[in-house]
BAFI-3210 file (N, C-alpha, C; in Angstrom, 3 decimals, decimal comma, padded with zeros to 6 digits):
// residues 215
n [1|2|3|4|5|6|7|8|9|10|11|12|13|14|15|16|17|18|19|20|21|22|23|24|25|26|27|28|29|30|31|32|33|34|35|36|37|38|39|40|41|42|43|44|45|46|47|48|49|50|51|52|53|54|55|56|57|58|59|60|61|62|63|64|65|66|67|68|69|70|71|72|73|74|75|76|77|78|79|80|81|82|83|84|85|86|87|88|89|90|91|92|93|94|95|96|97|98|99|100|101|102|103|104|105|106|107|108|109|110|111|112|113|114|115|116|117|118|119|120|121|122|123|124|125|126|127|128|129|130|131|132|133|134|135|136|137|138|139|140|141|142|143|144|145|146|147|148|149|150|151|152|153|154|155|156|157|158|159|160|161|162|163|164|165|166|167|168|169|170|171|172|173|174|175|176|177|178|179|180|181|182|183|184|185|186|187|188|189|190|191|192|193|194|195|196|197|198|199|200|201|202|203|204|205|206|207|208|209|210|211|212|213|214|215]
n.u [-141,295|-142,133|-144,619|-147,885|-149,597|-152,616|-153,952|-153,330|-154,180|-156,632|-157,019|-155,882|-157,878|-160,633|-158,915|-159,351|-162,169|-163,367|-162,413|-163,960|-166,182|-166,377|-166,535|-168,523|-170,139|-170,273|-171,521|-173,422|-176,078|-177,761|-176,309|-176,427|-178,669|-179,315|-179,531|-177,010|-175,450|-173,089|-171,658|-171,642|-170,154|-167,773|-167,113|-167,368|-164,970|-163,196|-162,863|-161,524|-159,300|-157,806|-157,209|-155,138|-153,989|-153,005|-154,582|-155,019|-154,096|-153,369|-151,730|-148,618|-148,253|-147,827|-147,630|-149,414|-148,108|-148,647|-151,299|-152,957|-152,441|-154,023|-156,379|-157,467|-157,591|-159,387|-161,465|-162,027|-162,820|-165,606|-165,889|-165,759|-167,567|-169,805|-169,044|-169,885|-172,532|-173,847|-173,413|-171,889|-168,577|-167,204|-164,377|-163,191|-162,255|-160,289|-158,220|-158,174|-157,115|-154,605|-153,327|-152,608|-150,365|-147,260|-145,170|-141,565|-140,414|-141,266|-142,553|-145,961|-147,746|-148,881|-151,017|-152,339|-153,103|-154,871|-157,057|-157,582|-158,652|-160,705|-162,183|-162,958|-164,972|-166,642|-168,260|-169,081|-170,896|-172,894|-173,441|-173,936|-172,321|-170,102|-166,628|-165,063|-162,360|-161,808|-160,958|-159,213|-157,016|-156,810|-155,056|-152,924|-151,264|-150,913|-147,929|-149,435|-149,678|-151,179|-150,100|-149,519|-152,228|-154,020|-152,006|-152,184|-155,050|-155,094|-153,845|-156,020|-158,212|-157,716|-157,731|-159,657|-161,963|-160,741|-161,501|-164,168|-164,464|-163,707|-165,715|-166,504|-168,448|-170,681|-169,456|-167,854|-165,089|-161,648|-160,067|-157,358|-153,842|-152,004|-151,634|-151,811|-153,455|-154,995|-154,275|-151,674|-150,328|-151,247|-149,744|-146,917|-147,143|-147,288|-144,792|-142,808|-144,047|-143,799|-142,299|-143,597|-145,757|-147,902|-148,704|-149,820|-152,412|-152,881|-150,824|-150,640|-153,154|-152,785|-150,580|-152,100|-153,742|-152,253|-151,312|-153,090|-154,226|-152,578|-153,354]
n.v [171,672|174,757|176,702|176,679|178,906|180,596|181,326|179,358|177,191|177,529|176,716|173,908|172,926|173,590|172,336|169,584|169,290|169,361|166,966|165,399|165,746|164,846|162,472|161,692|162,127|160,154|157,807|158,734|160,647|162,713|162,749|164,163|164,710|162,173|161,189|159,661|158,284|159,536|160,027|157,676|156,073|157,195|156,804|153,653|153,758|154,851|152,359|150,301|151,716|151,871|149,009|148,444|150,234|148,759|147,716|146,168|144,218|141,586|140,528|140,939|143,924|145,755|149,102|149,415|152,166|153,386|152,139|153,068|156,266|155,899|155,160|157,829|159,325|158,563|158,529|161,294|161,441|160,583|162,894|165,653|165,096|165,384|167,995|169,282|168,437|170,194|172,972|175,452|175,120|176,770|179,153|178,592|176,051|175,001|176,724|175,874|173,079|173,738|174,547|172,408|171,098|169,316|167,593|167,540|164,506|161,997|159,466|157,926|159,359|157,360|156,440|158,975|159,031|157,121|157,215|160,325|159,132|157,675|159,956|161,005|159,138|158,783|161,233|161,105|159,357|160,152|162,831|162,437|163,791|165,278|165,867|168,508|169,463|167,265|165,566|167,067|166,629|163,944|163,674|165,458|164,150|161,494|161,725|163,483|166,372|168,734|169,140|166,219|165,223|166,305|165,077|162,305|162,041|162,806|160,688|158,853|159,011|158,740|156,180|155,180|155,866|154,695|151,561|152,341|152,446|149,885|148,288|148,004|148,633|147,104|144,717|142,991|144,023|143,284|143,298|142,675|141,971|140,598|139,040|140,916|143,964|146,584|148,860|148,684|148,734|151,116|152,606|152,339|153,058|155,701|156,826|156,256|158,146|160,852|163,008|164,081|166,508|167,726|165,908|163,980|162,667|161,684|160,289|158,105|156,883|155,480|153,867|152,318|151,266|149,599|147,782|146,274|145,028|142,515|141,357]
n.w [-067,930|-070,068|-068,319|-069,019|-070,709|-070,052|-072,487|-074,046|-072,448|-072,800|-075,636|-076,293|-074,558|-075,758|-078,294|-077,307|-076,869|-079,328|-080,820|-078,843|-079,525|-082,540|-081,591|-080,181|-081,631|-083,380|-081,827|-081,244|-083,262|-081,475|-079,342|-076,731|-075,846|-075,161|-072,512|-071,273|-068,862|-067,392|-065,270|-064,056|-065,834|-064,974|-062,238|-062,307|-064,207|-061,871|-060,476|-061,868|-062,269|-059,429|-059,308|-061,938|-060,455|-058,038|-054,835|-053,029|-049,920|-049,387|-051,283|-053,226|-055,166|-058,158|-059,372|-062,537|-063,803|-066,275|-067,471|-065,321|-065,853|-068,538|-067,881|-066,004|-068,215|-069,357|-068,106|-067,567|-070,937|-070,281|-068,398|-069,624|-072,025|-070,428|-069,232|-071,623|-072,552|-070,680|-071,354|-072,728|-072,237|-068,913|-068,938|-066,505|-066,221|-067,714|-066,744|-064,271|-064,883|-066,003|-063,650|-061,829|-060,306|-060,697|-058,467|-057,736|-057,720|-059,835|-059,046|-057,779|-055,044|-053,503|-051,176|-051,036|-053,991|-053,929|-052,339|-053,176|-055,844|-054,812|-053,260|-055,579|-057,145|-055,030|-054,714|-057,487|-056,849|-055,319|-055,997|-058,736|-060,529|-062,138|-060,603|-060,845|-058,789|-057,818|-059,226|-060,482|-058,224|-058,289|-060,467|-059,470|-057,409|-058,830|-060,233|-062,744|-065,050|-066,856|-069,682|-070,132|-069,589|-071,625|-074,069|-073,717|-074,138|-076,336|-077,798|-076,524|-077,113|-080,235|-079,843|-079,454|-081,516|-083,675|-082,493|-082,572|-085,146|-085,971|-085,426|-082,779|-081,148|-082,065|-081,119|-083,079|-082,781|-081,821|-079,365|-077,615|-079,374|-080,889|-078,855|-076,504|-075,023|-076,630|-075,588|-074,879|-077,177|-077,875|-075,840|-076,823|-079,102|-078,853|-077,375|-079,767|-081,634|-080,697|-081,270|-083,199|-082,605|-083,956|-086,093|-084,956|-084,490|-087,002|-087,544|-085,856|-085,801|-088,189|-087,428|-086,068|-087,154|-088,387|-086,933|-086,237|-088,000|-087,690|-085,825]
ca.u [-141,650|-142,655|-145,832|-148,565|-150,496|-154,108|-154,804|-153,219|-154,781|-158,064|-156,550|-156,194|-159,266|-161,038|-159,304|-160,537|-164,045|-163,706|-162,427|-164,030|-167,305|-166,876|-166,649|-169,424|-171,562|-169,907|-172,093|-175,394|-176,361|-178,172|-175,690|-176,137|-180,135|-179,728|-179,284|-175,709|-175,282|-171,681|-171,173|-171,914|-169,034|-166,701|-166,528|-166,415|-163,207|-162,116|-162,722|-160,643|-158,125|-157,070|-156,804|-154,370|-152,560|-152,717|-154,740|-154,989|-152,893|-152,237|-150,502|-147,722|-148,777|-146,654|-148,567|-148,888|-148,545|-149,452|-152,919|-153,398|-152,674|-155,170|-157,518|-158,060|-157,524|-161,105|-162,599|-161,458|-163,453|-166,743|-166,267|-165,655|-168,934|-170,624|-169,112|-169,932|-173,517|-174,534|-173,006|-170,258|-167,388|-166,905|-162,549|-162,131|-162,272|-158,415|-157,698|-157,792|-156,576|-153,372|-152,958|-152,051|-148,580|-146,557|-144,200|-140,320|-140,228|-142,284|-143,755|-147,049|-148,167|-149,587|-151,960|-152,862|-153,699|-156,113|-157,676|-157,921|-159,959|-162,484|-162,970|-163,390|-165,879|-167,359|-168,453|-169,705|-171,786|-172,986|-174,117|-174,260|-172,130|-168,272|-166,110|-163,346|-161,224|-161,617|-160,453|-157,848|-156,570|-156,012|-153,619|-151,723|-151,012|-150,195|-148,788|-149,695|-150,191|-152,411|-149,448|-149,725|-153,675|-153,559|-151,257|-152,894|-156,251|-155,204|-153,994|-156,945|-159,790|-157,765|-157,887|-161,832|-162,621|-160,592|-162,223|-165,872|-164,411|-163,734|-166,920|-166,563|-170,055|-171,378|-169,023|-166,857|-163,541|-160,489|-159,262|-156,163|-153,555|-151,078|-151,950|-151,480|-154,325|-154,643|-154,065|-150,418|-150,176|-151,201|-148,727|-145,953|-147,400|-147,521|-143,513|-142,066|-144,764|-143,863|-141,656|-144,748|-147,474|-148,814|-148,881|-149,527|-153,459|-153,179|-149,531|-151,150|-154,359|-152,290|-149,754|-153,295|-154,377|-150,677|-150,598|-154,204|-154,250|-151,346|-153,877]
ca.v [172,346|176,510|177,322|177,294|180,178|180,900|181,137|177,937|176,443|177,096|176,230|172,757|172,460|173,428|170,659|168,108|168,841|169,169|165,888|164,825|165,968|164,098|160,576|161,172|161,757|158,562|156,984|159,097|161,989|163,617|162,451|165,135|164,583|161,192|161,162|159,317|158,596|159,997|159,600|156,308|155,499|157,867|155,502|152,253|153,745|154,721|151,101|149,897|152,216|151,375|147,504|148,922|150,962|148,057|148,348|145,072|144,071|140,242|139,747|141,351|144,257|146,712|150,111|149,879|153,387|153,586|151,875|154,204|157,278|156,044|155,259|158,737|159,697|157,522|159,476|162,717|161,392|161,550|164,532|166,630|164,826|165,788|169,348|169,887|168,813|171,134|174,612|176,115|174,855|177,439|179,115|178,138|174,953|175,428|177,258|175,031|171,762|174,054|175,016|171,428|171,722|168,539|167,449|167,142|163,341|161,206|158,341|158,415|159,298|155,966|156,678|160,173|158,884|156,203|158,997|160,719|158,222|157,439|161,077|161,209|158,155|159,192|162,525|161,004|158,612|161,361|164,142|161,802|164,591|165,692|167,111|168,577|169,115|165,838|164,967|167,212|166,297|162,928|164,557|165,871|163,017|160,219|162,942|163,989|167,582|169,435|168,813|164,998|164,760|166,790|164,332|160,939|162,301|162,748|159,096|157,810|159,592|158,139|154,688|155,289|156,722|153,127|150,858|152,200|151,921|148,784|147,345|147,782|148,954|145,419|143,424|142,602|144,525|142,558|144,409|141,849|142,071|139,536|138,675|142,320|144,643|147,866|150,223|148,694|149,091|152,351|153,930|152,233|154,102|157,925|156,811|156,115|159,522|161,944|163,484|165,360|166,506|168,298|164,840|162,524|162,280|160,934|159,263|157,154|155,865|154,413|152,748|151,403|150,095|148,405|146,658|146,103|144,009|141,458|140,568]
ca.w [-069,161|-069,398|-067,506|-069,659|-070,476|-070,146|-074,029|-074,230|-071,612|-073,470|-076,987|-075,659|-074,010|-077,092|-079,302|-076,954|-076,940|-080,524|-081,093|-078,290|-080,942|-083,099|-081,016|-079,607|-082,755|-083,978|-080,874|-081,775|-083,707|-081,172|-078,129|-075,736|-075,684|-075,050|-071,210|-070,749|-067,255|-067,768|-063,898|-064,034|-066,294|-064,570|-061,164|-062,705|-064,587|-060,904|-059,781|-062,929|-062,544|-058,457|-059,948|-062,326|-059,734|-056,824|-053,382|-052,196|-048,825|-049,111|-051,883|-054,224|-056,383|-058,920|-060,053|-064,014|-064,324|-067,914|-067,566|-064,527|-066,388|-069,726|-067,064|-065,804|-069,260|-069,770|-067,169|-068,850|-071,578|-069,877|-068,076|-071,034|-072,237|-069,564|-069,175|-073,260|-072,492|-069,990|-072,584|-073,008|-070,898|-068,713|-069,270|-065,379|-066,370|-068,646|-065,605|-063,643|-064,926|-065,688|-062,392|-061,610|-059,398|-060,309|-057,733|-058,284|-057,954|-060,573|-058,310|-057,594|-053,746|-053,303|-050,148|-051,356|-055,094|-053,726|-051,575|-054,200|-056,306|-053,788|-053,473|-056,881|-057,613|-053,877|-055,687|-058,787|-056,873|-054,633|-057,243|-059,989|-061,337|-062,262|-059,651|-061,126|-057,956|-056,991|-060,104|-060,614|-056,764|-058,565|-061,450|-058,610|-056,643|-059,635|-061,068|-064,321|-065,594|-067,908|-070,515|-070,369|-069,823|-072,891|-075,146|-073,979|-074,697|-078,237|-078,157|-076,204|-078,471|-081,403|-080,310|-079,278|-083,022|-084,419|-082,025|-082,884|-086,729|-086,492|-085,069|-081,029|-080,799|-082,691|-080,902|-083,915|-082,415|-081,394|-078,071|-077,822|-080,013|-080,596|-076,435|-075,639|-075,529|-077,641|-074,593|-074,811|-078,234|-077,547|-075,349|-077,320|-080,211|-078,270|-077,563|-081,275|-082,305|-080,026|-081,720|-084,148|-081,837|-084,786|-086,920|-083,887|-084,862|-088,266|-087,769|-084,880|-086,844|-089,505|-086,689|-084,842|-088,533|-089,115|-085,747|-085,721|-089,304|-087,492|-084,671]
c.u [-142,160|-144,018|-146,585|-149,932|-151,703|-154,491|-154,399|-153,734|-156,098|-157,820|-156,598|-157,258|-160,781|-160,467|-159,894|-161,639|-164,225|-163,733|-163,477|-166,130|-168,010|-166,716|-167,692|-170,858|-171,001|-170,720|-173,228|-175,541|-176,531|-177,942|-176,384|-178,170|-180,449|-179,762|-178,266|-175,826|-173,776|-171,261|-171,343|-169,989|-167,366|-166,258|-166,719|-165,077|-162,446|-161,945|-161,536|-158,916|-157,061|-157,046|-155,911|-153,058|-152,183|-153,534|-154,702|-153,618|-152,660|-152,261|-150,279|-148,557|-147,687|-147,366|-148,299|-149,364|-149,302|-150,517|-153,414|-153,981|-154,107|-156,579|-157,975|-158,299|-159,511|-162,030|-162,564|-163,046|-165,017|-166,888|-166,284|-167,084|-169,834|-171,232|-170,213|-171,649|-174,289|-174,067|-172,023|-169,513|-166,974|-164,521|-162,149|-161,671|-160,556|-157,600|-157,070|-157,326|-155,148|-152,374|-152,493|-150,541|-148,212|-145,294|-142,730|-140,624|-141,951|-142,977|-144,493|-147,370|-149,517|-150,913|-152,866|-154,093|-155,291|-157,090|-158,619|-159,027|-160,740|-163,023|-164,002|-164,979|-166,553|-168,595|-169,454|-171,100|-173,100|-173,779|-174,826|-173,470|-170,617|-167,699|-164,821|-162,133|-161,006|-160,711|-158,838|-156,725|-155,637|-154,823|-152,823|-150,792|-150,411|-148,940|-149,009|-150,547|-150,641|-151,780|-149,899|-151,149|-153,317|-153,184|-151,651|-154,073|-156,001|-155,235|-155,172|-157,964|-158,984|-158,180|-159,270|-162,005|-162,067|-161,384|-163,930|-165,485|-164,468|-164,720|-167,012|-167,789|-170,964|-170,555|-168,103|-165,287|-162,512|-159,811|-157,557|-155,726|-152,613|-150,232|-151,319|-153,124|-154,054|-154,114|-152,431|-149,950|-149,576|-150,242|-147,279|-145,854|-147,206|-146,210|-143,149|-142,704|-144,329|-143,027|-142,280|-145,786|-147,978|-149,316|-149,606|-150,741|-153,053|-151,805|-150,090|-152,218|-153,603|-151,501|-151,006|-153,527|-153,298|-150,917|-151,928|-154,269|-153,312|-151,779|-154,420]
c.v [173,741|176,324|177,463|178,217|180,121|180,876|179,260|177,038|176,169|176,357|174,885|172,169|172,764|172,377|169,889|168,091|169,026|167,751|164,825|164,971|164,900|162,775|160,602|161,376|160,723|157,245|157,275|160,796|162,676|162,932|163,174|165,097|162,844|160,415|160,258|159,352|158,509|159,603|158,315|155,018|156,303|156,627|154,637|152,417|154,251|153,245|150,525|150,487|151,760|149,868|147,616|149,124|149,622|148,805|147,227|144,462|142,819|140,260|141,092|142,202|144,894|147,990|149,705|151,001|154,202|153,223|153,229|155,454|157,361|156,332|156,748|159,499|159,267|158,631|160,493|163,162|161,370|162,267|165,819|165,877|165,736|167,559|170,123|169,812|169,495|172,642|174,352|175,950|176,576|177,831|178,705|177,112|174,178|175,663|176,475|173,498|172,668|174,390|174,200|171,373|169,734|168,546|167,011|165,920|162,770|160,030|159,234|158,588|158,260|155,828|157,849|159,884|158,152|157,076|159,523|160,415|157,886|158,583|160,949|160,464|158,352|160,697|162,132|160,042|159,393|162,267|163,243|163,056|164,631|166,304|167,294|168,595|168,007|164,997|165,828|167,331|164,932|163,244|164,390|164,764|161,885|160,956|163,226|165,445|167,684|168,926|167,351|164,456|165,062|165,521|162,866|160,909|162,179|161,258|158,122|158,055|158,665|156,582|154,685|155,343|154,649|152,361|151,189|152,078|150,880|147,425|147,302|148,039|147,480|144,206|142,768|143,256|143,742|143,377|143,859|141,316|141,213|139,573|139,973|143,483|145,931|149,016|149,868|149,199|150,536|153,323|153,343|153,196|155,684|157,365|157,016|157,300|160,559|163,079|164,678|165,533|166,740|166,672|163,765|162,332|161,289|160,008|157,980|156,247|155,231|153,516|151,452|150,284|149,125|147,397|145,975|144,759|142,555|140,572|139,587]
c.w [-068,836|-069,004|-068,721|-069,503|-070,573|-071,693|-074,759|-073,752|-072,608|-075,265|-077,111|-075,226|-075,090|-078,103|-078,917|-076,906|-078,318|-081,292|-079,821|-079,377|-080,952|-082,554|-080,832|-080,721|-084,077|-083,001|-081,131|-081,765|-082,899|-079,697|-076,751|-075,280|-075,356|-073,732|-070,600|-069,482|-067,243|-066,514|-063,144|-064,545|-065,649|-062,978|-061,155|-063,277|-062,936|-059,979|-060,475|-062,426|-060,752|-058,822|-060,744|-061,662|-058,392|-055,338|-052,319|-051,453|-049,003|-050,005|-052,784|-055,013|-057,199|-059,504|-061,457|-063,907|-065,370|-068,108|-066,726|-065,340|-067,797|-068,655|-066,714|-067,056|-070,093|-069,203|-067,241|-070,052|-071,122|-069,350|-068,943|-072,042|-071,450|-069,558|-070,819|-073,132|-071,729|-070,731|-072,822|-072,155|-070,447|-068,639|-067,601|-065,113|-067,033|-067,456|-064,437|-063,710|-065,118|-064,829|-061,903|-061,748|-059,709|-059,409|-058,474|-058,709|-058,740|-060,476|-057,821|-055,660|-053,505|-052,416|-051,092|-052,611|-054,829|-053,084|-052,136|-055,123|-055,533|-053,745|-054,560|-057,600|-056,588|-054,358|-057,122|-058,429|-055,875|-055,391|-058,214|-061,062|-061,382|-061,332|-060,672|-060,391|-057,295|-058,080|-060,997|-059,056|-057,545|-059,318|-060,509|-058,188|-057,418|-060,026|-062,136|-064,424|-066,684|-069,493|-071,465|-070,475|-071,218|-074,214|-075,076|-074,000|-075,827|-078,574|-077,581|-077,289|-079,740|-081,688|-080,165|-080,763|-083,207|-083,714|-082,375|-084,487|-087,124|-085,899|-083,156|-080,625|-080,928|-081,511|-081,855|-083,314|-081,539|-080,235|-077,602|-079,285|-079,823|-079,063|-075,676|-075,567|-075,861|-076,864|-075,004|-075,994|-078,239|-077,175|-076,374|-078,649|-080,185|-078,050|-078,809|-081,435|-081,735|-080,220|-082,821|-083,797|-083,004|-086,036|-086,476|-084,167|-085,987|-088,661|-086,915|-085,106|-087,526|-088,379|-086,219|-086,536|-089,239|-088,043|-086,150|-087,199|-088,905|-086,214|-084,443]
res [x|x|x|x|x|x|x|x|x|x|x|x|x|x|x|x|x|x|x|x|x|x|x|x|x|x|x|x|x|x|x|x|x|x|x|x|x|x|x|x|x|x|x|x|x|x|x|x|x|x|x|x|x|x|x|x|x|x|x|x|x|x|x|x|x|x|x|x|x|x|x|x|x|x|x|x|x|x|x|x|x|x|x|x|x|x|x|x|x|x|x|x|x|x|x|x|x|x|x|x|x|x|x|x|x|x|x|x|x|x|x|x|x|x|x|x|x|x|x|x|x|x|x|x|x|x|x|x|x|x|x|x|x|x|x|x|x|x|x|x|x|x|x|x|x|x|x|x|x|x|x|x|x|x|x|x|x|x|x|x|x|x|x|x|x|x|x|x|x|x|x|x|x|x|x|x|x|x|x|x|x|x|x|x|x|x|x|x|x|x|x|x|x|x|x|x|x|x|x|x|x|x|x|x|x|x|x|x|x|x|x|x|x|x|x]
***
């Protein structure tokens, strides 16, 4: 796809902390004062996410790519917490998730990726804080660019917003859906949509609230 540009870069990185907002003052008014241990939840999603991708030597695994990718997509979501409560995201921040060089071929560098995530959750347990090149090292390596973070952020934040709508905070929310869980849902949903980024918010809530009524 063309190279994107620096005003785009930030154009992007401004919706998501916009939507990324309002989730989080759907969790508590006065979020950002409430001391989140954001790096807390960032490397349990990198524990999650190598169980996903496969690390274990005796027996049989298969990467699900598509959990993988939500997964860092999770951990997205509190670093853009994080970043939002310390100011103003600084623009090198656009900068540099766009700078992310995918490779020709679209398997993931299997060694590298895992690597990668330990860095990453090595770092968070370490500081207690965000690295971004550790975390955009991983990008590289599965790979996924700025493009695709980008477009399964929109679909992860949407299913976040439904899941705290429909009681996930209480404990009332159904996460399995007729014996699938909603992540699957999910990406089947960013397939059939993808065709109207500009729609894909408010076309994708109503799909989550069709499937979601049949569970």
């Amino acid at each position: 796809m063309p190279k994107i540009s620096a005003t785009q870069a930030q154009t992007m990185l401004n919706t998501m902390a916009t939507m990324q907002e309002e989730h989080n003052l759907l969790l508590h008014a006065q979020w950002r004062e409430q001391g989140f241990e954001f790096y807390r939840a960032m490397w349990v999603e990198c524990a999650e996410m190598l169980d996903h991708f496969g690390w274990k030597w005796w027996k049989q695994q298969s990467p699900d790519i598509d959990q993988v990718k939500l997964e860092l997509v999770d951990i997205w979501h509190f670093a853009l917490s994080e970043l939002m409560r310390d100011g103003e995201i600084p623009p090198a921040v656009a900068e540099q998730l766009a700078s992310v060089a995918v490779r020709e071929s679209a398997d993931a560098d299997a060694d590298a990726f895992r690597l990668a995530i330990e860095t990453l959750a090595g770092s968070c347990l370490q500081t207690r804080s965000f690295d971004l090149a550790a975390f955009t090292a991983a990008m590289a390596t599965l790979p996924m660019d700025y493009a695709e973070l980008y477009a399964l952020y929109i679909g992860k934040n949407m299913l976040n917003r439904f899941r705290q709508n429909n009681g996930y905070k209480s404990g009332e929310y159904k996460k399995l859906w007729q014996g699938r869980e909603d992540n699957e849902h999910l990406i089947e949903l960013l397939a059939e949509l993808s065709d109207d980024p500009e729609q894909l918010p408010q076309r994708l809530y109503a799909g989550l609230e069709a499937r979601y009524a049949l569970a």
